[in-house]
Phi, psi and omega in degrees: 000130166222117184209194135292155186306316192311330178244052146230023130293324194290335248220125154307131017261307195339322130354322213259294199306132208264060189291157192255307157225177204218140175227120178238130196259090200278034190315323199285324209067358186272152184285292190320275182328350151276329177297327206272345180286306181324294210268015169259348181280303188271037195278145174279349173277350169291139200264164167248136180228301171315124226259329142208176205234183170249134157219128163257161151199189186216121161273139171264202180251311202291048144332115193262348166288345180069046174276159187277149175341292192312269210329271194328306169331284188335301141332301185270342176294324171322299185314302187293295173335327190275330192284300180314296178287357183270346190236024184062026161275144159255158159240136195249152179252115168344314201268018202226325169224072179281345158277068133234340194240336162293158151312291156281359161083228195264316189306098190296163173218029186292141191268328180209102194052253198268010191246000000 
C-alpha cells in the first residue's frame, strides 16, 4: 500500500485490522494531519474488538502558521476525546495517573534536554 497513514487507515486492509495501538509522527507539526489520522482509526468499518486501545503521536515546533504547541496538542487531544466517546472509549491521558501507567512512575527518565 502507499498511501498517507489517513487514507491507508481509511482503506482495506488497513480499514479491517483491529490495532491495539497507534502512533502518529506528527513531523510537519501541523495538528490536522494527526486529527485526520485519529478519525481514520475511528473508521465505522473498523471492527472493535478491544475494549481499550493505546494512541500515541508527536507533534514538532516547526508549524509554519506558527501557532503554539500547547494549542495544536490541544486540537488533537480534542479530536481524539471526541472520536473515543462517539465509538464508546473513555479516555484516560497517561499524565493524569503516571504511576498506574508509567513504568517508572513520576521519575523522568529523559536522556538529554528535550529528549
Amino acid at each position: 500500500v502507499t498511501a498517507d497513514a489517513q487514507t491507508a487507515l481509511r482503506t482495506p486492509p488497513f480499514s479491517k485490522i483491529p490495532f491495539l495501538g497507534y502512533y502518529f509522527d506528527g513531523c510537519g507539526g501541523q495538528s490536522g494531519p494527526v486529527i485526520s489520522m485519529v478519525e481514520a482509526i475511528f473508521n465505522p468499518h473498523r471492527p472493535k474488538v478491544y475494549e481499550k486501545i493505546a494512541i500515541g503521536f508527536t507533534l514538532t515546533r516547526a508549524d509554519p502558521s506558527g501557532r503554539s504547541l500547547f494549542d495544536r496538542e490541544q486540537d488533537v487531544l480534542r479530536s481524539m476525546f471526541r472520536a473515543a466517546k462517539e465509538n464508546g472509549y473513555n479516555m484516560v491521558h497517561v499524565g493524569d495517573d503516571p504511576n498506574r501507567f508509567l513504568r517508572h512512575g513520576r521519575e523522568s527518565r529523559k536522556l538529554h534536554e528535550d529528549t
